[in-house]
C-alpha angles and dihedrals in degrees: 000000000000118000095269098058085054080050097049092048097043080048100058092030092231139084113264135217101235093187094061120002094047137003130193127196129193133188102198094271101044145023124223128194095223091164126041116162111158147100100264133069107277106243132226131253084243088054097040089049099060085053103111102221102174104117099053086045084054097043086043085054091059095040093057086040087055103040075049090052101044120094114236103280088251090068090052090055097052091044083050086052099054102042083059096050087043106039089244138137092213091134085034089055094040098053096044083055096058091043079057098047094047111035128181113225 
């Protein structure tokens, strides 16, 4: 997601379908709104550009960092399997180590 979709979104305090509610193109030096389909007034780049995103960029960051560090969820579910089996907390341990590692602030 660019930063203005972060922008749009953090303008209009919702998430937004960028397929078919707004669309954005760039070409590499600027960015244009081509689509805007929804309810409230369509900003401008200016506008769009004083918006502070970073935090959204930074929880997007650990987000990213966490979805990286999971197992498929099929290995969960066998680790799942055998801790129950076993009487471990193997999938309990190794979620809590990628919370730790990636921590939301």
């Amino acid at each position: 997601m660019s930063n203005y979709s972060f922008k749009i979104e953090k303008y209009l305090g919702r998430k937004v379908d960028f397929i078919n509610d707004v669309e954005l193109v760039s070409d590499g030096v600027s960015t244009k709104i081509t689509k805007w389909n929804v309810e409230e007034a369509e900003p401008t780049i200016k506008e769009l550009d004083k918006i502070d995103i970073s935090v959204e960029l930074a929880e997007f960051d650990v987000n990213f960092a966490r979805q990286d560090a999971y197992l498929s969820w099929q290995e969960q579910m066998d680790m799942q399997y055998w801790d129950q089996v076993n009487g471990t907390t193997t999938w309990k341990d190794a979620i809590a180590k990628v919370k730790s590692d990636n921590p939301k602030e």
